[in-house]
C-alpha positions in Angstrom: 190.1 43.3 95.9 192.1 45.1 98.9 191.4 48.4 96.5 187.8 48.0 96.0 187.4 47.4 99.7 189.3 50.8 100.6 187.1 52.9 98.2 184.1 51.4 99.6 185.0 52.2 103.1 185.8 56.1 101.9 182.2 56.2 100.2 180.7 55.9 103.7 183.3 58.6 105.7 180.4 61.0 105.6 177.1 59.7 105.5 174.2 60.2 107.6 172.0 57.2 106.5 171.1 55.7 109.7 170.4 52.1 108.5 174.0 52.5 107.0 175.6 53.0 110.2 173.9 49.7 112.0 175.8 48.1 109.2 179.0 49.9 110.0 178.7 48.9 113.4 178.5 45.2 112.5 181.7 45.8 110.2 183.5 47.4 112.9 183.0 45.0 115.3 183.1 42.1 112.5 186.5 43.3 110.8 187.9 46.5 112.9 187.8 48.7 110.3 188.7 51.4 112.2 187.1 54.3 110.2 183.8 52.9 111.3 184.2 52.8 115.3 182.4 55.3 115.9 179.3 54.5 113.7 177.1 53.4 116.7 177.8 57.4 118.0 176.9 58.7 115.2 173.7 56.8 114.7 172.7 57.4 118.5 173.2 61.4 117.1 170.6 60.7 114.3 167.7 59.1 116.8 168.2 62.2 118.9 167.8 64.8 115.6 165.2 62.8 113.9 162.6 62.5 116.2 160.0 61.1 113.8 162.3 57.9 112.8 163.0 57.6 116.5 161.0 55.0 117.2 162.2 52.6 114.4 165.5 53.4 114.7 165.8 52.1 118.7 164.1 49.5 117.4 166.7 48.2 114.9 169.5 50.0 117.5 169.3 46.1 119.3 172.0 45.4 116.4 174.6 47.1 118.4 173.5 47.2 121.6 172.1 43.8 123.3 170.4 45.8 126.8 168.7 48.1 123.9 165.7 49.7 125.4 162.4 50.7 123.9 160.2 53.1 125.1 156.4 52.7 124.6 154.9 52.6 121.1 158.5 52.0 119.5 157.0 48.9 117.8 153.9 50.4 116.6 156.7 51.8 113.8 157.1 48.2 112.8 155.1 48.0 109.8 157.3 47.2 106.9 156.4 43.6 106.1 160.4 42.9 106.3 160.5 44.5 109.1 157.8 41.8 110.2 159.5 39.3 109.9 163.1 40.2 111.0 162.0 42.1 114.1 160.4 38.9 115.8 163.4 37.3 115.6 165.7 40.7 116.6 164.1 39.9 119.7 163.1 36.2 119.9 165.7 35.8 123.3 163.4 38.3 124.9 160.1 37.8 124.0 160.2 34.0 122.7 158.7 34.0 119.3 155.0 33.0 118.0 153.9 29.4 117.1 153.4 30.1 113.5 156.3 31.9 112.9 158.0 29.5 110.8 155.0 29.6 108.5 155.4 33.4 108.0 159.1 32.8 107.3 157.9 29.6 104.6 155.5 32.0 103.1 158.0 34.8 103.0 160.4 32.3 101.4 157.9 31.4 98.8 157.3 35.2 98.2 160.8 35.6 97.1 162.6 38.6 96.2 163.0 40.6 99.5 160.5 39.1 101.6 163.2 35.8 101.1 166.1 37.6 101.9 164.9 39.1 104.5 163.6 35.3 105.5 167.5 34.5 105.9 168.3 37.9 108.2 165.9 36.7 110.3 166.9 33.2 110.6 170.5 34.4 111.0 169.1 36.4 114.0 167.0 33.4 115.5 170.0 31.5 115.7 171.9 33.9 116.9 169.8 35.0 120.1 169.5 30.9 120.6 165.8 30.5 119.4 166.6 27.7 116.2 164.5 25.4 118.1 161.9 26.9 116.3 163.4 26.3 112.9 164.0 22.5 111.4 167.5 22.0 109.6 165.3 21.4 106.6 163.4 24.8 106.6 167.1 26.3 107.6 168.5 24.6 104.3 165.7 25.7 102.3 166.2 29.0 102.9 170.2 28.9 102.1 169.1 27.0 98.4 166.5 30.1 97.6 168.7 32.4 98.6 171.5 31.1 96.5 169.3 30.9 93.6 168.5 34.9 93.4 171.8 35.2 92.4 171.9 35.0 88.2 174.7 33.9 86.3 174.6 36.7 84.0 176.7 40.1 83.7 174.0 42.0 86.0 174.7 42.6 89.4 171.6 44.1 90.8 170.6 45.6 94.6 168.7 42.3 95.1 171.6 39.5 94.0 174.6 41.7 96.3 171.5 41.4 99.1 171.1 37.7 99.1 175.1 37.2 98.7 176.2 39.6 101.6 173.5 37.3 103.8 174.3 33.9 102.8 178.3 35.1 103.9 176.4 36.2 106.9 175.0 32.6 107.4 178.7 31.0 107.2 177.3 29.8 103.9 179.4 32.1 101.3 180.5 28.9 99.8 177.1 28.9 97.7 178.2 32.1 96.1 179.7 31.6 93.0 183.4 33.4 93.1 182.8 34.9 89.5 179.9 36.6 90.8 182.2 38.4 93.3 184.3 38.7 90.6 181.9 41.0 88.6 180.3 43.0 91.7 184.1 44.3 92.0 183.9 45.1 88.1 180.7 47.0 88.6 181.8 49.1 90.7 181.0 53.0 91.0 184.1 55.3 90.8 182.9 56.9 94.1 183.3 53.4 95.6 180.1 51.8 96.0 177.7 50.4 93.8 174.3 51.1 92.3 171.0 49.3 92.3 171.5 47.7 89.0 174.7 47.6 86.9 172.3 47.2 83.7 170.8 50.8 84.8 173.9 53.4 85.4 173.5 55.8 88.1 174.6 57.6 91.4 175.7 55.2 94.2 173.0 53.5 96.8 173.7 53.2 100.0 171.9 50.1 100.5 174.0 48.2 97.5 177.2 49.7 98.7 176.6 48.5 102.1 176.2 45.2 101.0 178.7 45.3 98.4 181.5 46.1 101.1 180.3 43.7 103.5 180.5 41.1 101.1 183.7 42.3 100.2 185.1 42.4 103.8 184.3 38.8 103.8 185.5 37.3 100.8 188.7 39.4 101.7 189.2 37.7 105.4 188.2 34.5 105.2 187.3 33.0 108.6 185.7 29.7 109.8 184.0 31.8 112.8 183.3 35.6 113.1 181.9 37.5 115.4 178.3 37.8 115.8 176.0 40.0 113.9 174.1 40.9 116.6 176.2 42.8 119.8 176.5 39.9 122.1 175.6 40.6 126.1 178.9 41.8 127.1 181.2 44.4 126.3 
């Protein structure tokens, strides 16, 4: 485990995915891995040399930084339908959220696949910014079961499975991950230290599974009954 988790933090020294670096920032500030402290700087680099992902990228920048500020037309770049459905709840403390937005989170549970994953972020993040009033315990607990349910009890560990595993840790509910499962994402595991999108189709590293492969990781390795938040909380 404790090796597995050190070559996964070496496979993201150097990179320049932006997306990558929110999640570094929530690991940093999660675990204090210290080789990620200054992921926030770096991804605050990226916005300023890509100026066509700008607008996305400060909207998703509220992840580390809870006075984030937009500038007009930043969320005319939302138009990912995960994005959808996460971003509403990114910002629910702020701009309350709509009345039928737990029937697009039930429609993007019964989607499945990402649309349900995603379903969980975005729960994870309406609790967080204090919005669950929205959501009944029920809907809440429907959305842990499907998420547990993505993940196969077979040899495969695919981009998808790590996805819904990394978030259900997220959501204080890692219990519902089976331990063999964790057992074979560190078996699968790229020499490079990450992972790719599907053991059953060898290939380079993703960022996106090895992301989510170390942040699962992290968590099964420090076991806590309370982390820090996921999203930067209004102080320093």
């Amino acid at each position: 485990m404790s090796r597995a988790v050190e070559n996964a933090i070496a496979f993201f020294k150097d990179t320049r995915e932006p997306y990558a670096l929110l999640w570094l920032n929530v690991i940093y500030r999660r675990f204090g891995v210290s080789e990620f402290a200054d992921a926030l700087q770096r991804y605050d680099q990226l916005i300023a040399e890509k100026p066509e992902q700008a607008p996305l990228l400060r909207v998703f920048r509220r992840i580390a930084v809870y006075d984030n500020r937009l500038q007009a037309g930043d969320l005319q770049a939302v138009t990912a339908e995960v994005d959808l459905i996460t971003v509403p709840a990114l910002y629910c403390d702020r701009w309350g959220l709509l009345d039928n937005y737990t029937a697009t989170l039930a429609k993007a549970v019964s989607h499945g696949g990402y649309m349900l994953t995603h379903a969980l972020l975005a729960v994870i993040w309406v609790c967080e910014n204090g919005c669950e009033g929205k959501l009944s315990k029920d809907f809440i607990e429907s959305v842990y079961r499907a998420n547990a349910a993505l993940i196969k009890d077979d040899q495969v560990v695919n981009d998808l499975e790590l996805e819904a595993a990394a978030f259900l840790y997220l959501a204080g509910q890692g219990a519902r991950v089976d331990y063999a499962f964790i057992e074979r994402v560190i078996a699968v595991q790229n020499d490079d230290g990450g992972w790719g999108y599907s053991s059953d189709s060898p290939g380079e590293s993703n960022w996106h599974s090895s992301i989510l492969g170390l942040f699962l990781l992290l968590h099964v390795k420090f076991p806590s009954d309370s982390y820090p938040t996921m999203l930067a909380p209004p102080y320093p």
